[in-house]
DSSP file (Angstrom, degrees, kcal/mol; ACC not computed):
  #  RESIDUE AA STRUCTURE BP1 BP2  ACC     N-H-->O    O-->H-N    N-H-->O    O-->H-N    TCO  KAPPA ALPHA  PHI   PSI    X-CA   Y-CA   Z-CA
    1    1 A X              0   0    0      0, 0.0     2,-0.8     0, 0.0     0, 0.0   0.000 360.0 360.0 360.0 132.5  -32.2  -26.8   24.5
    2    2 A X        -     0   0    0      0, 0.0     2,-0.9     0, 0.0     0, 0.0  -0.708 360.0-151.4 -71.7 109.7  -33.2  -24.3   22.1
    3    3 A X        -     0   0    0     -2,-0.8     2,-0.2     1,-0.0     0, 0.0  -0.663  19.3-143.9-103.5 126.9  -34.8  -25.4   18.8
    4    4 A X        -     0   0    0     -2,-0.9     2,-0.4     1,-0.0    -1,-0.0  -0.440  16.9-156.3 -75.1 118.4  -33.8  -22.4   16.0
    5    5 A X        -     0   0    0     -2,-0.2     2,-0.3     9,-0.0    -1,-0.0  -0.791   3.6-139.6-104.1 165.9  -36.7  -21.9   13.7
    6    6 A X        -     0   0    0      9,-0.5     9,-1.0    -2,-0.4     2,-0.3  -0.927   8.8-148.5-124.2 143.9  -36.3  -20.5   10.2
    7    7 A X  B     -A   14   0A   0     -2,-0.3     7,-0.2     7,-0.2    23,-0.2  -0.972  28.7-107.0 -96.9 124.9  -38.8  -18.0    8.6
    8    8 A X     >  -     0   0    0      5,-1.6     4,-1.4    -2,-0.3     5,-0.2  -0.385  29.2-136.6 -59.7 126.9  -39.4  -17.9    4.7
    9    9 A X  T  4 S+     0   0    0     21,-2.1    -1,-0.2     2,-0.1    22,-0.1   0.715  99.0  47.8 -57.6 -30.2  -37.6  -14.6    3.6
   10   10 A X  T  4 S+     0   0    0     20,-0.3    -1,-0.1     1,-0.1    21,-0.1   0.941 129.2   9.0 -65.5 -72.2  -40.6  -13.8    1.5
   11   11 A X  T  4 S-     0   0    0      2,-0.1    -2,-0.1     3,-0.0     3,-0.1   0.299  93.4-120.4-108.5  14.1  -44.2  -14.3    3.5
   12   12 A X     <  +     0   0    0     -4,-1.4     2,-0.3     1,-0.2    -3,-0.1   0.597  64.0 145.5  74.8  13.4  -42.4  -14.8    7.0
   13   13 A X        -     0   0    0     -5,-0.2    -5,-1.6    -6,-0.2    -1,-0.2  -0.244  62.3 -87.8 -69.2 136.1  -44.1  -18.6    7.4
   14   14 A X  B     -A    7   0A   0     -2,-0.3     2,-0.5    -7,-0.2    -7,-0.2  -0.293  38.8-121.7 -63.4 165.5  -42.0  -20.9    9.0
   15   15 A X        +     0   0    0     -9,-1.0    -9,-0.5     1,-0.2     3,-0.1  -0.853  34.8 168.1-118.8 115.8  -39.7  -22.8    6.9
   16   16 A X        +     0   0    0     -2,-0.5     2,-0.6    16,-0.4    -1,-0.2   0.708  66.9  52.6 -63.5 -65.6  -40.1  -27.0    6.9
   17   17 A X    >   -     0   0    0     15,-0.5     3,-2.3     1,-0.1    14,-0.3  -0.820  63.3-158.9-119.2 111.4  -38.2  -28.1    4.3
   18   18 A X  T 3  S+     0   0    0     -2,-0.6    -1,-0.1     1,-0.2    13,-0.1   0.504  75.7  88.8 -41.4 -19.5  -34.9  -27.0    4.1
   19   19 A X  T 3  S+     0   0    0     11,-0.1     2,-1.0     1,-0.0    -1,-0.2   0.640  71.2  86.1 -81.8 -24.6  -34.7  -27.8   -0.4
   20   20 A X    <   +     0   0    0     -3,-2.3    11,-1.1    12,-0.2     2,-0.2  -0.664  62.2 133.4 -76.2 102.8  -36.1  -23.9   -1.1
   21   21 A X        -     0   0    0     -2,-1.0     2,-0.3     9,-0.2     9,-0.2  -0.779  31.9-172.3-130.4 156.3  -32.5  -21.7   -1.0
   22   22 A X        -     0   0    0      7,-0.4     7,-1.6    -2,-0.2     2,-0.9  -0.847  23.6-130.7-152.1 139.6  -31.4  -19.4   -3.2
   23   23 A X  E     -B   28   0B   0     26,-0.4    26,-5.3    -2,-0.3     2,-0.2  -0.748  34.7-178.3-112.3 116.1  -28.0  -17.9   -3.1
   24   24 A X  E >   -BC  27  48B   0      3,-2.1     3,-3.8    -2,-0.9    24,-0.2  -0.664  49.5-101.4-113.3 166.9  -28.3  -14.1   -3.2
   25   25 A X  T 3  S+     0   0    0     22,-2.9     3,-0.1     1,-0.2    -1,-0.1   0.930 127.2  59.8 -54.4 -36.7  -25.6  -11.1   -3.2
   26   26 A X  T 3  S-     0   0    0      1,-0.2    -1,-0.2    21,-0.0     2,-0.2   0.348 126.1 -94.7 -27.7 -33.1  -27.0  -11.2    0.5
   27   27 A X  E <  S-B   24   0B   0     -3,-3.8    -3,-2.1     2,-0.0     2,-0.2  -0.567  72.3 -30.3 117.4-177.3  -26.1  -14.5    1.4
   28   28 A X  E     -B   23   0B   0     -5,-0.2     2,-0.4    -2,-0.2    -5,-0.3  -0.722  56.1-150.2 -83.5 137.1  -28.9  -17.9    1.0
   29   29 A X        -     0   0    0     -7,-1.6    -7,-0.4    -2,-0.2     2,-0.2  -0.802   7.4-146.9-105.4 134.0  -32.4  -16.9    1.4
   30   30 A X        -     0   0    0     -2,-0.4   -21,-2.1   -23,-0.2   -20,-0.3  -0.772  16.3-164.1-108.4 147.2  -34.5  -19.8    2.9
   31   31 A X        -     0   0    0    -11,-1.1     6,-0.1   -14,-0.3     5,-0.1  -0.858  33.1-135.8-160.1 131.3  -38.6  -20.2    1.7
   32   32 A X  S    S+     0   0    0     -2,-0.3   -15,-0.5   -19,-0.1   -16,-0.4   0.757  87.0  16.7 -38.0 -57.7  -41.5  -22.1    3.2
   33   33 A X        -     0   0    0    -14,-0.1    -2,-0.1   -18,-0.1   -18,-0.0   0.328  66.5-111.1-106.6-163.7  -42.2  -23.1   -0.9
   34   34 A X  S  > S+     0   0    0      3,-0.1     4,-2.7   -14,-0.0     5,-0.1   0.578 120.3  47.5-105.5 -33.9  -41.7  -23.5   -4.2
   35   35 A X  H  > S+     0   0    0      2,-0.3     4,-0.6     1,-0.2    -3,-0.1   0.349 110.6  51.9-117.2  -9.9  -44.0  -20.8   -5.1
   36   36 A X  H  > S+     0   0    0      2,-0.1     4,-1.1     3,-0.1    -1,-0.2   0.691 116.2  46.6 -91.0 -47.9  -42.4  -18.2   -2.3
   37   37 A X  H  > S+     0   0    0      1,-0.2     4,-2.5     2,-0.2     3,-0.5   0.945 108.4  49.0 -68.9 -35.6  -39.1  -19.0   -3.9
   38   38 A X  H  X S+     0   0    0     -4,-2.7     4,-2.3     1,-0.2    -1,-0.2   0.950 115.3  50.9 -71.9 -39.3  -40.1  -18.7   -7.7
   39   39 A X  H  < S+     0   0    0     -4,-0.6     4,-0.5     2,-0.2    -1,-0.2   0.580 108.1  46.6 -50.3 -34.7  -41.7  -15.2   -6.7
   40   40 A X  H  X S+     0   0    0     -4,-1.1     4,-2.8    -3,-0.5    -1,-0.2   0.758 116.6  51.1 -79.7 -53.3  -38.7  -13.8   -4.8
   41   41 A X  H  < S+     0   0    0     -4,-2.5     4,-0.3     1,-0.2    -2,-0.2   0.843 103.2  49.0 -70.4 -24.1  -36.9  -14.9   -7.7
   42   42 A X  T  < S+     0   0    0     -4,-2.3    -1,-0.2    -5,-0.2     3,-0.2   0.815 118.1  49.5 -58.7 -42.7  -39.1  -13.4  -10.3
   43   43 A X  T  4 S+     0   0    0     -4,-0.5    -2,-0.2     1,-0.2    -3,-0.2   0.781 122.1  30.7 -80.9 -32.2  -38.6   -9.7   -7.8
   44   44 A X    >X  +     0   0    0     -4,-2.8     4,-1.0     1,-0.1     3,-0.9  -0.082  61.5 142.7-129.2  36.9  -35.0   -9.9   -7.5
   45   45 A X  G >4 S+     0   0    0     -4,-0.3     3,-0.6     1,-0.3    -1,-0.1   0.824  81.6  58.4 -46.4 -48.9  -33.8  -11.5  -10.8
   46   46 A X  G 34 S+     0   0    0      1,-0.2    -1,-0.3    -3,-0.2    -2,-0.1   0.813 106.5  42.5 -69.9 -46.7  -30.7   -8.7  -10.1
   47   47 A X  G <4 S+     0   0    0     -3,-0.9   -22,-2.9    -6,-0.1    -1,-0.2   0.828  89.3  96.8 -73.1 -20.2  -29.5   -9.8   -6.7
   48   48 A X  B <<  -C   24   0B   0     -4,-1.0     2,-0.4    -3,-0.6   -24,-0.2  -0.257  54.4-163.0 -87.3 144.7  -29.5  -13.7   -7.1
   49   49 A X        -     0   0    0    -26,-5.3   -26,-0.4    -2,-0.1     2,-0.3  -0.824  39.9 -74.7-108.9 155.3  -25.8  -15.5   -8.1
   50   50 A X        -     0   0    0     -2,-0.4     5,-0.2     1,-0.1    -1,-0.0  -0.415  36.6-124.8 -86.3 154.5  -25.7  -18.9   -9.4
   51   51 A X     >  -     0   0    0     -2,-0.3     4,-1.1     1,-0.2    -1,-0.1  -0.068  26.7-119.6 -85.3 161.1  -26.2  -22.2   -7.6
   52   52 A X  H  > S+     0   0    0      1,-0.2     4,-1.1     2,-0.2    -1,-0.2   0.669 110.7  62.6 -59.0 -18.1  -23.3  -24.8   -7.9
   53   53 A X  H  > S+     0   0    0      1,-0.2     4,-2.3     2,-0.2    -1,-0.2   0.807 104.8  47.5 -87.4 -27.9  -25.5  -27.3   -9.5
   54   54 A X  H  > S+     0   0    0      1,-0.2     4,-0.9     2,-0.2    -1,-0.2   0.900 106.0  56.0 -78.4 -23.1  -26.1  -25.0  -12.4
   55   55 A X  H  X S+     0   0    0     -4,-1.1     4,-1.2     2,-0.2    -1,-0.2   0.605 106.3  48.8 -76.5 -29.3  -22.7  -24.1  -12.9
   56   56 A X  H  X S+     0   0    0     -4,-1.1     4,-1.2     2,-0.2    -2,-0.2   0.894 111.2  53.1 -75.8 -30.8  -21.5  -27.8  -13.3
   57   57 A X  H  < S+     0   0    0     -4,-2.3    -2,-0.2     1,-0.2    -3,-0.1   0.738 108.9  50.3 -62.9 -36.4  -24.4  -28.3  -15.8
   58   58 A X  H  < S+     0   0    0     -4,-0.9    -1,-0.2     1,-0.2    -2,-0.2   0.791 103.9  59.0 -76.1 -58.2  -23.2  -25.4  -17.6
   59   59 A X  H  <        0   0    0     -4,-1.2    -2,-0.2     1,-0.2    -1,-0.2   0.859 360.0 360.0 -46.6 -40.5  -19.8  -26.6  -17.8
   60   60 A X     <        0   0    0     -4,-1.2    -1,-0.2    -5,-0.0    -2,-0.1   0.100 360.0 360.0 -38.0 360.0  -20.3  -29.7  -19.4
């Protein structure tokens, strides 16, 4: 059996906890952190779409 490891799209570290995503024009970007993800987002403010959770919050 093969076990699939994930790399943070930012600093290439492997990825633990699955809760950092970001859903980009790309497709979900996976990130070791909080602090890999806030950074990515900070660089690429232009690619990222919004997450589901924010879009019910928004509705409301």
């Amino acid at each position: 059996m093969t076990d699939i490891k994930k790399i943070c799209d930012l600093c290439g570290l492997p990825v633990e906890v699955f809760a950092f995503t970001l859903k980009t024009k790309e497709g979900v970007k996976m990130f070791c952190c909080e602090g890999c993800k806030g950074i990515f987002q900070l660089l690429n403010e232009d690619e990222l779409l919004p997450d589901d959770d924010q879009d019910k919050s928004l509705n409301k």
